[in-house]
C-alpha positions, 0 to 999 in steps of 0.5 A: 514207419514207426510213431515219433511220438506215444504217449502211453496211459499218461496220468498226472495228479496235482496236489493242492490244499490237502486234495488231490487234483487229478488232471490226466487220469489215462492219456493215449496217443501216437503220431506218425511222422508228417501227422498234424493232431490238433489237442482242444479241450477248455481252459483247466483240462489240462493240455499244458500239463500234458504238452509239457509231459510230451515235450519232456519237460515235466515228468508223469505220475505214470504211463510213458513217453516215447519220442522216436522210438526212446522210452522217457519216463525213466531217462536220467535228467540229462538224456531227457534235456539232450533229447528236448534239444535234438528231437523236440521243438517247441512253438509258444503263443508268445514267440520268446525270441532273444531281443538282442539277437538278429533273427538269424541268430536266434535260430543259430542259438539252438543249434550251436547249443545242440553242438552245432559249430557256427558256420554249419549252424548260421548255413540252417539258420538262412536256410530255414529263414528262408523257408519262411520266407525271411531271407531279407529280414534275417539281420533284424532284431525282433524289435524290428519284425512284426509279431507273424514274422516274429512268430515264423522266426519262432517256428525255423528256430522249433525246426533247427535241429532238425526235431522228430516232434513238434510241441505247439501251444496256441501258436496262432493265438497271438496273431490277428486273424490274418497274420493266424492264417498265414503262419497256420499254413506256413506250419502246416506245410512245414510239418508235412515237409520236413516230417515232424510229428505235430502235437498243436493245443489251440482254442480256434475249431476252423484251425483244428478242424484242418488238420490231420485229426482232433483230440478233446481232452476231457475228464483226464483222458484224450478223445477223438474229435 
């Protein structure tokens, strides 16, 4: 089976006040279908940059980006933009749910913008809600919700269109540490589930040591553990 995510020698140099910031000087990494890897590294190193690059929405200086088995790096804008909203989902710290919509529309949005016609795209939508356990909260607006169950409507909409990757930043970093837990393992056993590949930066060392590996980012390039 081959990888649903590489990212191949990434390097990216910002430029800043006449000096040249180079933030990733090399980067690597594969990830198999249903892998979890946890990316940690301090705050500056530069895992947004990199999670950005792999989610498509910022391009490299060099190196390449392959999402199922498509090269990136050279994609015209439009191809790069069908492919972030087909094979790639995204999970933020801050859920950035529509406050107008219902919970089920929040996670029909996507799909109807993927080309989904409604009737298929609200079926997804209950289905997945109700893999995160939200059947009986689907009409609510987010006002209505709690910030977990905010946070699970956020992770069903990362899934709706069925993505080959799944790009997290601190996902949990929101939540207190009950509520963390709970969606931590509900993400978990979404990723295995479904056979996303997962690429999730978080601060917390208890959550990263608990999936499939860990990768520090440090001095530009990624390493393990």
């Amino acid at each position: 089976m081959s990888d649903a995510l590489v990212l191949n020698d990434i390097r990216r140099t910002f430029h800043q006040a006449g000096n040249d910031l180079q933030v990733l000087r090399g980067a690597a990494v594969a990830i198999a279908p249903g892998e979890t890897v946890a990316l940690v590294g301090p705050s500056g190193a530069g895992k947004s940059t990199l999670l950005h690059i792999a989610g498509l929405l910022e391009r490299p200086d060099g190196g390449e980006v392959i999402v199922d088995g498509e090269a990136c790096s050279a994609l015209s804008d439009d191809r790069r933009t069908a492919l972030r909203r087909t094979a790639i989902g995204f999970i933020y710290q801050f859920h950035h749910l529509l406050p107008e919509f219902s919970a089920l529309e929040n996670v029909v949005v996507p799909q109807m913008i993927a080309g989904v016609a409604k009737p298929a795209a609200r079926k997804r939508a209950s289905e997945l809600l109700g893999m995160v356990g939200l059947s009986e909260r689907e009409g609510h607006r987010p006002a209505k919700l709690s910030g977990g169950e905010q946070q699970r409507v956020a992770i069903a909409r990362a899934l709706a269109n069925s993505p080959k990757v799944l790009i997290a930043d601190e996902p949990t970093g929101n939540l207190d540490q009950e509520t963390a837990e709970r969606v931590f393992e509900l993400l978990m056993r979404l990723t295995r589930e479904t056979g996303v590949a997962a690429l999730v930066a978080t601060h917390n060392p208890d959550l990263a040591a608990r999936m499939d590996r860990k990768l520090t980012l440090k001095n530009g390039l990624l390493e393990a553990g």
